[in-house]
ROKE-77025 format. One record per residue (C-alpha): residue number from 1; x, y, z; residue in one letter; chain. Coordinates in Angstrom, 3 decimals. Example, Ala and Ser with C-alpha at 12.3 -4.5 7.8 and 13.67 -1.06 7.14 Angstrom:
# ROKE-77025
+-----+----------+----------+----------+---------+--------+
: num :        x :        y :        z : residuo : cadena :
+-----+----------+----------+----------+---------+--------+
:   1 :   12.300 :   -4.500 :    7.800 :       A :      A :
:   2 :   13.670 :   -1.060 :    7.140 :       S :      A :
+-----+----------+----------+----------+---------+--------+
//
This chain:
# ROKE-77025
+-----+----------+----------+----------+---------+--------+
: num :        x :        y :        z : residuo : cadena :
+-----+----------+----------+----------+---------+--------+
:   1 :   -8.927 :    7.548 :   -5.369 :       X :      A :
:   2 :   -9.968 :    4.560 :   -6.746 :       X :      A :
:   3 :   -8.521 :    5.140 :  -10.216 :       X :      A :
:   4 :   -5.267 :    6.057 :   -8.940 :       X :      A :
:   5 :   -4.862 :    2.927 :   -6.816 :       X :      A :
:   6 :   -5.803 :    0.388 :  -10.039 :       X :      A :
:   7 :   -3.788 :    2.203 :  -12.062 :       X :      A :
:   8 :   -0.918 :    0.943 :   -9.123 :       X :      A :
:   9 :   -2.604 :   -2.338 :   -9.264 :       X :      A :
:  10 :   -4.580 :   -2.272 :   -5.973 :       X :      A :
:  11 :   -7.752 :   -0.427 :   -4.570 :       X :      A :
:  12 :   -8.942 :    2.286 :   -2.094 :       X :      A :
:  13 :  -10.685 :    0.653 :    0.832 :       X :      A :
:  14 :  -12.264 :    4.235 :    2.196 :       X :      A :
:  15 :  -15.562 :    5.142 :    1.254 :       X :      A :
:  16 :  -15.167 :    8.922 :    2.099 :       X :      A :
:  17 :  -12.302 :   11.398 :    0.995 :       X :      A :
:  18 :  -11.772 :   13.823 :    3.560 :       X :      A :
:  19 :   -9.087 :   15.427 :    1.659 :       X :      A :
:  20 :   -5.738 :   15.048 :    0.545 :       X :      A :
:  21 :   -3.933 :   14.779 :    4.438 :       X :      A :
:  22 :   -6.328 :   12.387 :    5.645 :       X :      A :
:  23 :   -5.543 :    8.585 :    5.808 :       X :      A :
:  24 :   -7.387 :    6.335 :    3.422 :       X :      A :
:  25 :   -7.141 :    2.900 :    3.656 :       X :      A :
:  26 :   -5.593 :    1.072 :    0.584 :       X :      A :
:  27 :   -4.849 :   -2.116 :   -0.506 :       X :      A :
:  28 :   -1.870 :   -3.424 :   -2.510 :       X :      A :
:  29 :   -2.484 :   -6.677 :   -5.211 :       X :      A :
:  30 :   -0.261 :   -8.726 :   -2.815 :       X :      A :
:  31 :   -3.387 :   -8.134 :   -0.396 :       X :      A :
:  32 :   -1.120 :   -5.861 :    2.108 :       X :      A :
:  33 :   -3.587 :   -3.354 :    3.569 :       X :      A :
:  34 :   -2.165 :   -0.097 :    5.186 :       X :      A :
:  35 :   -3.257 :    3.719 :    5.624 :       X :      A :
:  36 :   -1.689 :    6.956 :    3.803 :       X :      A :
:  37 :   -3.058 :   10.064 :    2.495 :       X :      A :
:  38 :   -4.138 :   10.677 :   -0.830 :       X :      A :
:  39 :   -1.374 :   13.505 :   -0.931 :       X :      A :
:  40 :    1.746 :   10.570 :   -0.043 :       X :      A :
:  41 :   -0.212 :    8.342 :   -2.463 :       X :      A :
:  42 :   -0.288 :   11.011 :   -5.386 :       X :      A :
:  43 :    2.696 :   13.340 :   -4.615 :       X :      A :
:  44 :    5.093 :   11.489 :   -2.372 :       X :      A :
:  45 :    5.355 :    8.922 :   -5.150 :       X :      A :
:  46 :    4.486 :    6.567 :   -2.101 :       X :      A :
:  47 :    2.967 :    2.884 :   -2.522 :       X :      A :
:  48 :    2.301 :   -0.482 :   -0.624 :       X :      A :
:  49 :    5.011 :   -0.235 :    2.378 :       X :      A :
:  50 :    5.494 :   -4.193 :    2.902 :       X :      A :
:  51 :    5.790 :   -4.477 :   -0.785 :       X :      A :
:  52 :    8.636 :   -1.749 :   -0.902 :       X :      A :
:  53 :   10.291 :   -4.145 :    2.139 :       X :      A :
:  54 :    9.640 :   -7.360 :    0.200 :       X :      A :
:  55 :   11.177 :   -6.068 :   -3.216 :       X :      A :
:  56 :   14.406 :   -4.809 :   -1.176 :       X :      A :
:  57 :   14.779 :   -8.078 :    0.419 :       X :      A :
:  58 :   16.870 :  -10.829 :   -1.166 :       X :      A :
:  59 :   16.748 :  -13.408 :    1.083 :       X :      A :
:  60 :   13.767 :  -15.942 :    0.247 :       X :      A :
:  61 :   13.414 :  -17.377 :    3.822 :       X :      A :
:  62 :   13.064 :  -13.686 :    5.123 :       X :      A :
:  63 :   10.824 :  -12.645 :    1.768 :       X :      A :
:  64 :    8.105 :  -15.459 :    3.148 :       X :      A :
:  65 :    8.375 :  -14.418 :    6.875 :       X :      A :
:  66 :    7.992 :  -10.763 :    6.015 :       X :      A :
:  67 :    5.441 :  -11.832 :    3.516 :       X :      A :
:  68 :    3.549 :  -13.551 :    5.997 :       X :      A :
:  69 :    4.587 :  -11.727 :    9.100 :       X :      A :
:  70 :    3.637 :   -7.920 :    7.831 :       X :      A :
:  71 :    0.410 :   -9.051 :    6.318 :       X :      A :
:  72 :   -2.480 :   -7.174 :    8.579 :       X :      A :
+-----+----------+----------+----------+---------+--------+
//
């Protein structure tokens, strides 16, 4: 798991891999921490889910609060 979240820039915070449908927690480079399973992570195409947000959003006022606001 590790490998696949540096090669997306980030890291796997879980230190046991139950299998592919259990939640890991992961960690974005932005610092945004959140929980997904491997299979969402590696199939699903899925990544950081404030990130996806912040790159969608165009306003920068709303960009910082979200930023700051959706941080765990």
């Amino acid at each position: 798991m590790q490998r696949i979240a540096h090669d997306r820039g980030g890291r796997c915070l879980s230190a046991e891999y139950l299998g592919v449908k259990v939640p890991l927690a992961w960690e974005c480079d932005r610092g945004h921490v959140w929980q997904a399973s491997p299979d969402s992570i590696i199939n699903g195409g899925h990544w950081c889910p404030n990130c996806a947000v912040l790159d969608k959003t165009k306003t920068p006022h709303l960009r910082l609060k979200y930023d700051y606001d959706g941080r765990p």
